[in-house]
Biopython code that builds the backbone (N, CA, C, O; Angstrom):
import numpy as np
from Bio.PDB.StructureBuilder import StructureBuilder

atoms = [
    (1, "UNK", "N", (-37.122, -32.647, 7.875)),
    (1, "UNK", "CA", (-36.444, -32.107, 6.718)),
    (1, "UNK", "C", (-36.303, -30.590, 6.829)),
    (1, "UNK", "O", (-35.474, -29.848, 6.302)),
    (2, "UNK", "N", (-37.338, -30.312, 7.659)),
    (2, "UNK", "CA", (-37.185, -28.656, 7.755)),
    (2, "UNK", "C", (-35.974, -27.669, 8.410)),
    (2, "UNK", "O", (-35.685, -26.493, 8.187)),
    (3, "UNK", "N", (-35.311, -28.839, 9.456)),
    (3, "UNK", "CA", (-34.221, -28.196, 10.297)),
    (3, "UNK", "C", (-32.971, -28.205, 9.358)),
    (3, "UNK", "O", (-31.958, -27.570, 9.653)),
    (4, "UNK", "N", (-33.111, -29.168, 7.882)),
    (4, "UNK", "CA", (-31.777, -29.059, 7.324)),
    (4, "UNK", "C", (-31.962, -28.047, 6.251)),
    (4, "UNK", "O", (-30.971, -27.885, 5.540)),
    (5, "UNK", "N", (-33.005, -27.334, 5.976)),
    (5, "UNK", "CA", (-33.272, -26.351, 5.103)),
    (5, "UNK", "C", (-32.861, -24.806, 5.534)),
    (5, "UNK", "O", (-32.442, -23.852, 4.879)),
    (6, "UNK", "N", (-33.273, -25.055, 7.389)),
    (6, "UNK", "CA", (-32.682, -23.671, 8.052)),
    (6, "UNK", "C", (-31.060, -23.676, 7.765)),
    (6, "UNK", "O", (-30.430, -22.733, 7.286)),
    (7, "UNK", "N", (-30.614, -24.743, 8.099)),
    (7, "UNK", "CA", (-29.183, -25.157, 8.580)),
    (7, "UNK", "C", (-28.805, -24.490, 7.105)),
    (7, "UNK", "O", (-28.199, -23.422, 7.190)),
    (8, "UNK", "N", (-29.011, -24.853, 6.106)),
    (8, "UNK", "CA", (-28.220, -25.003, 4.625)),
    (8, "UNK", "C", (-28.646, -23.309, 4.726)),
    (8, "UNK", "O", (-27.833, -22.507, 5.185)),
    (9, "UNK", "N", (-29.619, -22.999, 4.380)),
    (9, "UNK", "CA", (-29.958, -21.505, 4.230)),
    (9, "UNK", "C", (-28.983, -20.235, 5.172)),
    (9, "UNK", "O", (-28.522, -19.230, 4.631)),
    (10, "UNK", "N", (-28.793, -20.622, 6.901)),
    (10, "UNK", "CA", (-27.960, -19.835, 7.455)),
    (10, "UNK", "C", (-26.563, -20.193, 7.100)),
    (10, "UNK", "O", (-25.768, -19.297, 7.384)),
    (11, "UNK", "N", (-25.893, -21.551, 6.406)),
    (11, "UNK", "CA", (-24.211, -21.511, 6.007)),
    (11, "UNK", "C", (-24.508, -20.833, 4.416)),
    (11, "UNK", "O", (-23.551, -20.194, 3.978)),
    (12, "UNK", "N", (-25.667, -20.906, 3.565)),
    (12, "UNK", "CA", (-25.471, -20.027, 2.721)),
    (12, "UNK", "C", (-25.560, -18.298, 2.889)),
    (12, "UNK", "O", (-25.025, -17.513, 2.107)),
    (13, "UNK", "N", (-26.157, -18.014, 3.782)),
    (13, "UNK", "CA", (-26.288, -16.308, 4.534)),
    (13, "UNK", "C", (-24.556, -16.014, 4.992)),
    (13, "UNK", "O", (-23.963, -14.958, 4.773)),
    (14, "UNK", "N", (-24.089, -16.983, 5.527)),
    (14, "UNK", "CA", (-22.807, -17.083, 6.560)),
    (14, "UNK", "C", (-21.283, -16.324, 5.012)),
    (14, "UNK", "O", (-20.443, -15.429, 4.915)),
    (15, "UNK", "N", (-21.904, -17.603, 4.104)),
    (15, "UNK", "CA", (-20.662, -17.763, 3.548)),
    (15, "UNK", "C", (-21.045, -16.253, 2.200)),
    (15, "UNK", "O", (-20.096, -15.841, 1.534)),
    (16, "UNK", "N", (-22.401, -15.658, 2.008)),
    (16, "UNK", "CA", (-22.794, -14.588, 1.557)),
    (16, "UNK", "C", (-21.941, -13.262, 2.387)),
    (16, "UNK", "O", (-21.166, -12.570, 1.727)),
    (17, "UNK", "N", (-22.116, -13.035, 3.597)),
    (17, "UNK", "CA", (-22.447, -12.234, 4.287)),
    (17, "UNK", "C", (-20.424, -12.155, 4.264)),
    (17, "UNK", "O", (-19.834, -11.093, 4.064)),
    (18, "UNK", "N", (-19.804, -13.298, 4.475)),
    (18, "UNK", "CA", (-18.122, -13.339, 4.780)),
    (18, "UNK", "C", (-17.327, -12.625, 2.988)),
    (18, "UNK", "O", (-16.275, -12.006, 2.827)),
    (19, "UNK", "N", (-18.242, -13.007, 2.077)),
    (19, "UNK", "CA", (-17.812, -12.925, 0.617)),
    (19, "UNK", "C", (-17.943, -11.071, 0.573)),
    (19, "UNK", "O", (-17.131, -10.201, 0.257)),
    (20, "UNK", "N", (-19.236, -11.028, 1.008)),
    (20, "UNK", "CA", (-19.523, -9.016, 0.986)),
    (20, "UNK", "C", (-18.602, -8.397, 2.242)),
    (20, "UNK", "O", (-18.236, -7.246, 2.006)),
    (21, "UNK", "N", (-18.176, -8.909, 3.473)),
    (21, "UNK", "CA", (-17.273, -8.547, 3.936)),
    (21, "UNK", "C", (-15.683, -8.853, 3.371)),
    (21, "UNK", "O", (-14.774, -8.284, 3.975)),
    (22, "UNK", "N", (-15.410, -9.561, 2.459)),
    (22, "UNK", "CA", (-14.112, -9.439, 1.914)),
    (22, "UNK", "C", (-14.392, -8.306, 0.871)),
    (22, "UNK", "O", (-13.552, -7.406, 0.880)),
    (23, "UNK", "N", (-15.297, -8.198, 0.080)),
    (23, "UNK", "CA", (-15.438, -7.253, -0.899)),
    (23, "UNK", "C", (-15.407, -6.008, -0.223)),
    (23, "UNK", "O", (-14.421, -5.354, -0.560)),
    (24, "UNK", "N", (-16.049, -5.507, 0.517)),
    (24, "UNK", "CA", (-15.424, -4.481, 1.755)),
    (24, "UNK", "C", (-14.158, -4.258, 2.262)),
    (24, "UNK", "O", (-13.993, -3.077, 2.569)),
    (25, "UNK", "N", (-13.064, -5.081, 2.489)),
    (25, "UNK", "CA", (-12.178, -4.957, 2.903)),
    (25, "UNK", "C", (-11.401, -4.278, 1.494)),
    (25, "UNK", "O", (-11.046, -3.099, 1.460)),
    (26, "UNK", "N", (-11.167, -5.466, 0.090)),
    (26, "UNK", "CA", (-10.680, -4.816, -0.756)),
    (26, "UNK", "C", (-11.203, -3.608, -1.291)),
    (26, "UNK", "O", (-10.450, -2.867, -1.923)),
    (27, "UNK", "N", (-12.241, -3.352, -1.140)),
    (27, "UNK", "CA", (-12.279, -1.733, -1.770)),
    (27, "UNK", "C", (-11.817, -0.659, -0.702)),
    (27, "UNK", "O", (-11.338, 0.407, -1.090)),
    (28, "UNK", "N", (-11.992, -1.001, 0.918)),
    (28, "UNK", "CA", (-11.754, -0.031, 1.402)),
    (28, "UNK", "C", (-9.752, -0.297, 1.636)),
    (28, "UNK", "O", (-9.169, 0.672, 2.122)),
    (29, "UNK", "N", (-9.296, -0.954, 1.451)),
    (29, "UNK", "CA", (-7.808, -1.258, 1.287)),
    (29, "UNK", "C", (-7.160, -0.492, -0.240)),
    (29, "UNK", "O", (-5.977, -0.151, -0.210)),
    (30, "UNK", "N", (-7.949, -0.254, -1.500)),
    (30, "UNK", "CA", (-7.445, 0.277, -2.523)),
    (30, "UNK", "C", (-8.374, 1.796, -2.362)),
    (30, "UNK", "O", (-7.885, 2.652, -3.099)),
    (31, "UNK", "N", (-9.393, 2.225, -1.698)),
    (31, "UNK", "CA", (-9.621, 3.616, -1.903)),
    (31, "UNK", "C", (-8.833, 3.602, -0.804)),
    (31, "UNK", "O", (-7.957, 3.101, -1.511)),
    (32, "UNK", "N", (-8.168, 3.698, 0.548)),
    (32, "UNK", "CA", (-6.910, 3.767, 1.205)),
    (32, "UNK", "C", (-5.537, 4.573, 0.532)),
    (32, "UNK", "O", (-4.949, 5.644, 0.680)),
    (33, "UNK", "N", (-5.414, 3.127, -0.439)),
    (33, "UNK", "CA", (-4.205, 3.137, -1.472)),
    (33, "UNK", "C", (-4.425, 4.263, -2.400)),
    (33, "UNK", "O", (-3.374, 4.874, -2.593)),
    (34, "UNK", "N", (-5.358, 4.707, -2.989)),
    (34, "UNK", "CA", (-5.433, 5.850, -4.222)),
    (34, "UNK", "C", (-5.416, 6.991, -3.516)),
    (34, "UNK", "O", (-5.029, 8.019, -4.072)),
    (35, "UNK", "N", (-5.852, 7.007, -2.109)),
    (35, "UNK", "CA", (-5.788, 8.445, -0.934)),
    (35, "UNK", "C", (-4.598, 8.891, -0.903)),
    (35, "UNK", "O", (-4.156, 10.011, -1.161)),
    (36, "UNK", "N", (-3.781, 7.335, -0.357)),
    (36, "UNK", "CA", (-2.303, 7.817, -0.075)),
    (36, "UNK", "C", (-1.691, 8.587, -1.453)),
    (36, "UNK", "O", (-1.001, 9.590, -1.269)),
    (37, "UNK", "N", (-1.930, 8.144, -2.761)),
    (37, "UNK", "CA", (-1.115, 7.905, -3.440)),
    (37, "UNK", "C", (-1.695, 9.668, -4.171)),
    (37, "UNK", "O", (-1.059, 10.300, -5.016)),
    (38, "UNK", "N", (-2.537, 9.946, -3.766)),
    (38, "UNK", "CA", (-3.156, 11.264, -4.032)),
    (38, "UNK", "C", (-2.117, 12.024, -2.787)),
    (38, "UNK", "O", (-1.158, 12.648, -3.240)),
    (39, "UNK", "N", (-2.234, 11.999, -1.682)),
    (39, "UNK", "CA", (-1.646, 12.664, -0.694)),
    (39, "UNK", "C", (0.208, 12.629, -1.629)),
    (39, "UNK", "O", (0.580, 13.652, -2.204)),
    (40, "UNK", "N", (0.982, 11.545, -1.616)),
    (40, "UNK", "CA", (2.161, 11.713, -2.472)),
    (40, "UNK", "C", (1.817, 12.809, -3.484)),
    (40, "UNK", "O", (1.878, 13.982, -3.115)),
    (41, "UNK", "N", (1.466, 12.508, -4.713)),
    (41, "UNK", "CA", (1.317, 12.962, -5.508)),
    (41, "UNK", "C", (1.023, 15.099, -5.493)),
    (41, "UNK", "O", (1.449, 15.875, -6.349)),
    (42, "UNK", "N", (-0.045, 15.569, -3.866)),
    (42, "UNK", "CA", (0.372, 16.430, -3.949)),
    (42, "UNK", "C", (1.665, 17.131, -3.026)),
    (42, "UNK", "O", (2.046, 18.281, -2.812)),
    (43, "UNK", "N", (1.952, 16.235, -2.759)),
    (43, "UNK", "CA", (3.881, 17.203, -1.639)),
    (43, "UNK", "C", (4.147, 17.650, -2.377)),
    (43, "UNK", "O", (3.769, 17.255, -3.480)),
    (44, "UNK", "N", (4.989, 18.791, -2.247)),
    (44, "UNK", "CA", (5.891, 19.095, -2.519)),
    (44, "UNK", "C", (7.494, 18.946, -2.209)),
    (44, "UNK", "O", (7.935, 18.901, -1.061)),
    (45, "UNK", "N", (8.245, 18.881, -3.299)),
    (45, "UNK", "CA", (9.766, 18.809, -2.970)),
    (45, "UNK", "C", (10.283, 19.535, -2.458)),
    (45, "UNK", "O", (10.137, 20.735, -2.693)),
    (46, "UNK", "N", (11.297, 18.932, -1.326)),
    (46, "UNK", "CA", (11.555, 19.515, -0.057)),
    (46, "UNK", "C", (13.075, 20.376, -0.964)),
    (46, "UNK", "O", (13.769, 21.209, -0.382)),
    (47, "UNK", "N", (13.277, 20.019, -2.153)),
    (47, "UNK", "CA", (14.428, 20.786, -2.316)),
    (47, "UNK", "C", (14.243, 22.280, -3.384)),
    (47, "UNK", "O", (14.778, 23.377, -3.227)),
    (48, "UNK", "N", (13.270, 21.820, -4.498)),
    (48, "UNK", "CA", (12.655, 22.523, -5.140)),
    (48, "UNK", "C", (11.767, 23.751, -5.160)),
    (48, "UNK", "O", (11.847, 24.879, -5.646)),
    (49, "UNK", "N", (10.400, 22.702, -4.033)),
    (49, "UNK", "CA", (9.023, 22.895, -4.285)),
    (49, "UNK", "C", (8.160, 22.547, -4.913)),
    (49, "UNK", "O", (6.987, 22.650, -4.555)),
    (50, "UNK", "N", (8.704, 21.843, -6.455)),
    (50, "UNK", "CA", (7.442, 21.148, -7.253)),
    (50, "UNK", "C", (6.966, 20.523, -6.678)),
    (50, "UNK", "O", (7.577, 20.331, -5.627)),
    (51, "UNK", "N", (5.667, 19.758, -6.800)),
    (51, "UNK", "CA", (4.823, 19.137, -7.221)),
    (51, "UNK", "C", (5.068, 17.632, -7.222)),
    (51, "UNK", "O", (5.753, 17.589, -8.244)),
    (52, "UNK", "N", (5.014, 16.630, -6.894)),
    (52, "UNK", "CA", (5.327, 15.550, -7.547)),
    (52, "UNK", "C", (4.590, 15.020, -8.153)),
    (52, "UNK", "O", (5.158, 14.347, -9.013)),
    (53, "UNK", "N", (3.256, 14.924, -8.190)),
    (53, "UNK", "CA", (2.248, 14.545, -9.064)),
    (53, "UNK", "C", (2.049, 12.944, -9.548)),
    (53, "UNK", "O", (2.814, 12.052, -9.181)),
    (54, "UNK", "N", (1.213, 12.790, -10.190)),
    (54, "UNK", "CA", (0.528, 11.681, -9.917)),
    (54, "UNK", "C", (1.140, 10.438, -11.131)),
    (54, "UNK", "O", (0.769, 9.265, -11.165)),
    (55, "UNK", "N", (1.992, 10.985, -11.912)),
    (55, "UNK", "CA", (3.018, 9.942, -12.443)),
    (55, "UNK", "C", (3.766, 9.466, -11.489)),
    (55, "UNK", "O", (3.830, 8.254, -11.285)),
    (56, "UNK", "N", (4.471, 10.404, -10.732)),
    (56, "UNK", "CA", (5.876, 9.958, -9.567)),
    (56, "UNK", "C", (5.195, 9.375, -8.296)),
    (56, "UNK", "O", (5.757, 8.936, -7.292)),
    (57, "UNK", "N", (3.922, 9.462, -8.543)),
    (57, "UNK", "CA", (3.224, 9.178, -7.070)),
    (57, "UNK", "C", (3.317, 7.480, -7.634)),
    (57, "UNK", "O", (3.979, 6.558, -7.157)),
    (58, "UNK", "N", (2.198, 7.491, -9.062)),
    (58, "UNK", "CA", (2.161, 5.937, -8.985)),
    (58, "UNK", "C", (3.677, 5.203, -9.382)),
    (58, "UNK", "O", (3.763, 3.991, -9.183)),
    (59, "UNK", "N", (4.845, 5.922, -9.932)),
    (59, "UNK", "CA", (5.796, 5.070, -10.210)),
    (59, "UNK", "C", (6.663, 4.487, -8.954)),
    (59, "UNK", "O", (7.262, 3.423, -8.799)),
    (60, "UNK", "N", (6.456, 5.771, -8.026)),
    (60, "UNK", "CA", (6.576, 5.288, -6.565)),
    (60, "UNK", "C", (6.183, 4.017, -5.579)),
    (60, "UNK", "O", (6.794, 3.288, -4.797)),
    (61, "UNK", "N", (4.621, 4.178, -6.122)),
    (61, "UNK", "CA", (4.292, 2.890, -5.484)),
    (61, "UNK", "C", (4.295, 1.576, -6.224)),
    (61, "UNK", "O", (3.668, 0.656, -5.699)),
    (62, "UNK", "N", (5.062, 1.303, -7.644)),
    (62, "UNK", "CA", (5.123, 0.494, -8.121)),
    (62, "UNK", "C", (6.780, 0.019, -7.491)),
    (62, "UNK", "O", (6.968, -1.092, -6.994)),
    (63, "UNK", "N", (7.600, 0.801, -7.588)),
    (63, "UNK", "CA", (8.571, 0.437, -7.268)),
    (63, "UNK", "C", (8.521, 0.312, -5.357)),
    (63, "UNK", "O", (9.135, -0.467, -4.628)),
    (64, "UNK", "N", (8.088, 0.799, -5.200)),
    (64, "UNK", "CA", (8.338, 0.378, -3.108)),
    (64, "UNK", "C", (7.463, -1.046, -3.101)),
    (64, "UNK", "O", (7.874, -1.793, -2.214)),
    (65, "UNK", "N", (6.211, -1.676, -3.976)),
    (65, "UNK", "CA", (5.951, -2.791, -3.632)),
    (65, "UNK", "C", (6.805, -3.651, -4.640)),
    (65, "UNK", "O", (6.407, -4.800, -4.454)),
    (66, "UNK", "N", (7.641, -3.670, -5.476)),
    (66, "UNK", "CA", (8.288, -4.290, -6.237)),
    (66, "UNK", "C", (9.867, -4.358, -5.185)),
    (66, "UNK", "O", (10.742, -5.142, -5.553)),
    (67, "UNK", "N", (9.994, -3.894, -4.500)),
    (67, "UNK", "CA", (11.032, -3.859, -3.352)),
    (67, "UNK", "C", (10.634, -4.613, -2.337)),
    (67, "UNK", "O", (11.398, -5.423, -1.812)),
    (68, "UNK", "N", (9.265, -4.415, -1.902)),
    (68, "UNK", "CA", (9.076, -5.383, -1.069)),
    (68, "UNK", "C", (8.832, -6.439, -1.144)),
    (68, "UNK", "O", (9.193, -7.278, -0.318)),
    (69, "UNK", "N", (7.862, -6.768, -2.594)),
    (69, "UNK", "CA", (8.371, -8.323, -2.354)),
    (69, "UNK", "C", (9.606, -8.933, -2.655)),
    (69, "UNK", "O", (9.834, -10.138, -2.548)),
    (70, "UNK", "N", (10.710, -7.723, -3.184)),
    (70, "UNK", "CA", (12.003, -8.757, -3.214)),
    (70, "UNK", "C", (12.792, -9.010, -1.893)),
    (70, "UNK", "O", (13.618, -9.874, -1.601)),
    (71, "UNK", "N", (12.307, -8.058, -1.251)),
    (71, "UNK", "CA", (12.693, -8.243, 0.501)),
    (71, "UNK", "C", (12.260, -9.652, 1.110)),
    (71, "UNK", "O", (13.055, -10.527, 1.452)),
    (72, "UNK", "N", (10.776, -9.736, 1.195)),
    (72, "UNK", "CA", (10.428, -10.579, 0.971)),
    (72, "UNK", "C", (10.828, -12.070, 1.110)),
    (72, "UNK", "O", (11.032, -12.863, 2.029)),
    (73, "UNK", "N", (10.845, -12.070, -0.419)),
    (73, "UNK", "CA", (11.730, -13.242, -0.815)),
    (73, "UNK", "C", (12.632, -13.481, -0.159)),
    (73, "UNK", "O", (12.897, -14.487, 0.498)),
    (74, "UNK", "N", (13.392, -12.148, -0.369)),
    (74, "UNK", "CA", (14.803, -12.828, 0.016)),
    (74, "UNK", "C", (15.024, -13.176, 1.480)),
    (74, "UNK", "O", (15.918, -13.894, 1.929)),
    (75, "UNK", "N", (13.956, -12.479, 2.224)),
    (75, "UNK", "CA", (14.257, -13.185, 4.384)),
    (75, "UNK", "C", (13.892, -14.489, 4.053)),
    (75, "UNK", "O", (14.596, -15.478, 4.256)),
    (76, "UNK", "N", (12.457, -14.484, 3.390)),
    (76, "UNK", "CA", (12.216, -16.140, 3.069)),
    (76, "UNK", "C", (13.294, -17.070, 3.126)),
    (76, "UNK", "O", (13.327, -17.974, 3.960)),
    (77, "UNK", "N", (14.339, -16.845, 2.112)),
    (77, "UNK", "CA", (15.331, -17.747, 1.511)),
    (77, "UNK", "C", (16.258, -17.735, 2.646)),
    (77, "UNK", "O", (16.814, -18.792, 2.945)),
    (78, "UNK", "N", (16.492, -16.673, 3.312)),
    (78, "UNK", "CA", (17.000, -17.169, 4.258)),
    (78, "UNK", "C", (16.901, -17.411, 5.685)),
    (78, "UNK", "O", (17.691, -17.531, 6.622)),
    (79, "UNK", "N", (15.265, -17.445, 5.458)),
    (79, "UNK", "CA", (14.600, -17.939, 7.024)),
    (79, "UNK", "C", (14.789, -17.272, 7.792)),
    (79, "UNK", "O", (14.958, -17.502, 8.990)),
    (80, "UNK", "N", (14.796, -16.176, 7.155)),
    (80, "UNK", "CA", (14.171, -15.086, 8.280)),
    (80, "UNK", "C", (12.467, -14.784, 8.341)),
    (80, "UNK", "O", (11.607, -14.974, 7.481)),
    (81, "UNK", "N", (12.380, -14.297, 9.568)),
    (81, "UNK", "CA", (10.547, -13.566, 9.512)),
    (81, "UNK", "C", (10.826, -12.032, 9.445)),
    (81, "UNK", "O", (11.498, -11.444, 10.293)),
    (82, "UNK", "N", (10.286, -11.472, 8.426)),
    (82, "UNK", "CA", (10.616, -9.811, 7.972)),
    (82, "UNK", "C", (9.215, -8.917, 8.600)),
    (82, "UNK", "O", (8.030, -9.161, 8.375)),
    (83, "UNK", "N", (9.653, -8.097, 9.235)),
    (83, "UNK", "CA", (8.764, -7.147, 9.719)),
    (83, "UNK", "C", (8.397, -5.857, 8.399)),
    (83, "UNK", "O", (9.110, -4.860, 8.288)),
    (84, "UNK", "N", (7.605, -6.027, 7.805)),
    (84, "UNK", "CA", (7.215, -5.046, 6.436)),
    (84, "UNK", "C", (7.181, -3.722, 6.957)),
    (84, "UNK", "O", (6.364, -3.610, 7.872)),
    (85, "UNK", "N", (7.819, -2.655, 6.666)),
    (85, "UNK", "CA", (7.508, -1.221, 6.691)),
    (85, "UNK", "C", (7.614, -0.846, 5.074)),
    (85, "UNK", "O", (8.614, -1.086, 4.398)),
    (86, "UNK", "N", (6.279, -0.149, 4.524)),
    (86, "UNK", "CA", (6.362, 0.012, 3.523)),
    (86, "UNK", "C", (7.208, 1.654, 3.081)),
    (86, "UNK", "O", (7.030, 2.638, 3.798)),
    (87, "UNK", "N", (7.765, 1.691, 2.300)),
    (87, "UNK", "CA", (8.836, 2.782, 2.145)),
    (87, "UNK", "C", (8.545, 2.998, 0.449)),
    (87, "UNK", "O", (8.588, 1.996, -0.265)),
    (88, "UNK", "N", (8.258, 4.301, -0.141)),
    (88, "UNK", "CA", (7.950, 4.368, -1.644)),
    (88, "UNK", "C", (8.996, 5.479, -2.298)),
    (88, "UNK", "O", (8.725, 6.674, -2.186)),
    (89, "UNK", "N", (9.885, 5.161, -2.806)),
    (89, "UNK", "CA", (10.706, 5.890, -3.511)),
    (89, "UNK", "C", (11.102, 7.264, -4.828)),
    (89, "UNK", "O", (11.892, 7.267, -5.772)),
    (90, "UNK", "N", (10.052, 8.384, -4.267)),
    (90, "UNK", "CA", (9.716, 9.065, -5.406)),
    (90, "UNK", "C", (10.801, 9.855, -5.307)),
    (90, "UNK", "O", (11.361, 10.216, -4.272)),
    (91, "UNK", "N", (11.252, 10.271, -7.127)),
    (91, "UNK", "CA", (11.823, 10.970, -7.169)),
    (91, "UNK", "C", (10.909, 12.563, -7.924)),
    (91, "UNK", "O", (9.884, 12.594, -8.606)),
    (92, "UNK", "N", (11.769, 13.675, -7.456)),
    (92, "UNK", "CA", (10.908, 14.845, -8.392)),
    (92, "UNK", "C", (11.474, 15.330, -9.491)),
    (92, "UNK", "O", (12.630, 15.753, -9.523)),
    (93, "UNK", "N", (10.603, 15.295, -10.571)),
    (93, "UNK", "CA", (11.091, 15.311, -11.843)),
    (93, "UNK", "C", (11.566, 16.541, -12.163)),
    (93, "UNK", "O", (12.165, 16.703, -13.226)),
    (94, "UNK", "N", (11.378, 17.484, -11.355)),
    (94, "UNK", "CA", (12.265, 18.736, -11.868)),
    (94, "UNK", "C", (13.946, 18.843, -11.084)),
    (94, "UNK", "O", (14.945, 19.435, -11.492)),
    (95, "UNK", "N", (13.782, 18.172, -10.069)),
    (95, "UNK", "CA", (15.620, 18.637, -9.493)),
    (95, "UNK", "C", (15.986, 17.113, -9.563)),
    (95, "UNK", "O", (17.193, 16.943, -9.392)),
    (96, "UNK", "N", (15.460, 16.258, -9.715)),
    (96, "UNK", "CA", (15.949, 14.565, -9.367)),
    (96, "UNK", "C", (16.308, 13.948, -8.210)),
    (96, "UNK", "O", (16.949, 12.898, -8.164)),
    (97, "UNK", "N", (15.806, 14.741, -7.010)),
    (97, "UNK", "CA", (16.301, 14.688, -5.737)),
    (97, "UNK", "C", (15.241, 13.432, -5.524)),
    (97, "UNK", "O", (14.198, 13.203, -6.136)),
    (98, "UNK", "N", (15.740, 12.848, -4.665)),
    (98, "UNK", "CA", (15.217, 11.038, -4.529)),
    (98, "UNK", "C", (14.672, 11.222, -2.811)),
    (98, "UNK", "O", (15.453, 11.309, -1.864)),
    (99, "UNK", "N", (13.378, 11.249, -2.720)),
    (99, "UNK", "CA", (12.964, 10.960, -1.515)),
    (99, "UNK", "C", (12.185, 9.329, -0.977)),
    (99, "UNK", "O", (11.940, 8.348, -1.678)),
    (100, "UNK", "N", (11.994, 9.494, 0.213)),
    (100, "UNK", "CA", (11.676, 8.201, 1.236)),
    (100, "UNK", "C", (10.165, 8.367, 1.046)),
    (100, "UNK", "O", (9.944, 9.517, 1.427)),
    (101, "UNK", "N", (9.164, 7.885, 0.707)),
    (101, "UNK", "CA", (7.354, 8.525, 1.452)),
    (101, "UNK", "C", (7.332, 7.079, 1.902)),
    (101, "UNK", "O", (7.706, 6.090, 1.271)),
    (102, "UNK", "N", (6.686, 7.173, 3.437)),
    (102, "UNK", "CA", (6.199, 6.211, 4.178)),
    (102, "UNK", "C", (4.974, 6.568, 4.423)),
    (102, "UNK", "O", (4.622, 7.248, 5.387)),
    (103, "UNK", "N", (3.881, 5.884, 3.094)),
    (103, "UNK", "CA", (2.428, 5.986, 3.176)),
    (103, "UNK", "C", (1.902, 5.888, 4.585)),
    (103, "UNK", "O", (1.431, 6.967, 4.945)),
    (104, "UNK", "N", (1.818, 4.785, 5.646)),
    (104, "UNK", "CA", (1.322, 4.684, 6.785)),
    (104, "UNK", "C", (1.565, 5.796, 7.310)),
    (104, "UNK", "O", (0.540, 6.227, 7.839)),
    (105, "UNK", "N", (2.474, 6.511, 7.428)),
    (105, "UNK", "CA", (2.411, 8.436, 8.458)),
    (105, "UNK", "C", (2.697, 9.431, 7.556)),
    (105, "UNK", "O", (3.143, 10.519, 7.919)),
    (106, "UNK", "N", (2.374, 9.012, 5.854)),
    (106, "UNK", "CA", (2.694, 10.555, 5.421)),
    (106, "UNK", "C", (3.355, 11.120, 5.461)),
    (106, "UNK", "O", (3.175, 12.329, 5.315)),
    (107, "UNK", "N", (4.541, 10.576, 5.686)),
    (107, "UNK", "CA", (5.899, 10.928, 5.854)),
    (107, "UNK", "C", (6.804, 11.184, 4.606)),
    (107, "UNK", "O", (6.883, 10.167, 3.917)),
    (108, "UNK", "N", (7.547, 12.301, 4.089)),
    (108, "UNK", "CA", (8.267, 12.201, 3.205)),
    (108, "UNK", "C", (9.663, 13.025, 3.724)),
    (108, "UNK", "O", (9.587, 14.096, 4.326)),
    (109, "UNK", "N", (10.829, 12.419, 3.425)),
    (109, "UNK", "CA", (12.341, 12.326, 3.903)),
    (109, "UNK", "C", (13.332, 11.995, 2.940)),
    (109, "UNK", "O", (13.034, 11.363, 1.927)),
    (110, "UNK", "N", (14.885, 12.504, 3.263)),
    (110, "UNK", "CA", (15.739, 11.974, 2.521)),
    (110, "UNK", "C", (15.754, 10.431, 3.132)),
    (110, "UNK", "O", (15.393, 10.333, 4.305)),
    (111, "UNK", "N", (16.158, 9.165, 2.405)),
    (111, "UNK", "CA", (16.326, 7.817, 2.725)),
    (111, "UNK", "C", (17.489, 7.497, 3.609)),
    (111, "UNK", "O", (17.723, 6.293, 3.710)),
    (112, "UNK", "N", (18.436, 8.486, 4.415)),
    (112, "UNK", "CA", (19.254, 8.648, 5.532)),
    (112, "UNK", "C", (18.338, 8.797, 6.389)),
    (112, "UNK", "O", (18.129, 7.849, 7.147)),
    (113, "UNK", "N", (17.682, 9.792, 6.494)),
    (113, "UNK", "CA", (16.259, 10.494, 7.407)),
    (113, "UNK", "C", (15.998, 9.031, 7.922)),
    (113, "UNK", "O", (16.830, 8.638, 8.740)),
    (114, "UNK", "N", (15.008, 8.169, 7.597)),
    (114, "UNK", "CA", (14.315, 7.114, 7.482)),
    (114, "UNK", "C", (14.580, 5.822, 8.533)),
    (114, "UNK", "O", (13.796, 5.002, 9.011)),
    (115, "UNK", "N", (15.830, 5.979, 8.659)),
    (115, "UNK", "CA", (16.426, 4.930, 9.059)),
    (115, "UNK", "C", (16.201, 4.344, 10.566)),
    (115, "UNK", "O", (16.791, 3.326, 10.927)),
]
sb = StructureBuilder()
sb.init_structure("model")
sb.init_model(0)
sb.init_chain("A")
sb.init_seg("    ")
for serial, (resi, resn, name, xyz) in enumerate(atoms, 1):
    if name == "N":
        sb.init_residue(resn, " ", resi, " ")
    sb.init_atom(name, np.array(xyz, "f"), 0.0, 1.0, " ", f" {name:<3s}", serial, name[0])
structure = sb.get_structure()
């Protein structure tokens, strides 16, 4: 009886140990996400100079993942396989000039630039 007590005890360690490594992944995947979205937030506009700050940072990243999953979808529907590059659309609230930020390189561009 004793070998099924080890057995049960190491798939409960196993399936412990896989649960605190997912909890790891999501926190270090959203402090990631609040870095980037801090890094947006301080650029400046390439036409201006303001600031874009941390309204345009997060309305940015609401709208570039609200784009992507309609991308998404839509290769789905038509059976395509979509290669994701995430692209976040801030605009700056003092001139309205509409830029590209591509969180993965910190990149910010006109959306011609990008292409």
């Amino acid at each position: 009886m004793a070998p099924m007590n080890i057995i049960g005890f190491v798939l409960v360690a196993a399936i412990a140990a896989f649960l605190s490594f997912l909890r790891y992944l999501e926190f270090s995947i959203r402090r990631r996400q609040q870095k980037r979205l801090a890094e947006l937030a301080s650029l400046p506009c390439l036409r201006c100079g303001a600031l874009f700050g941390a309204e345009a940072a997060n309305a940015a990243c609401e709208e570039g993942e609200r784009r992507t999953a309609e991308s998404i979808i839509d290769a789905k529907n038509r059976g395509v396989r979509l290669r994701v590059v995430m692209f976040r659309p801030v605009t700056c609230r003092r001139c309205g000039a509409i830029y590209m930020f591509r969180p993965d390189e910190g990149r910010l561009a006109h959306g011609t630039e990008l292409a």
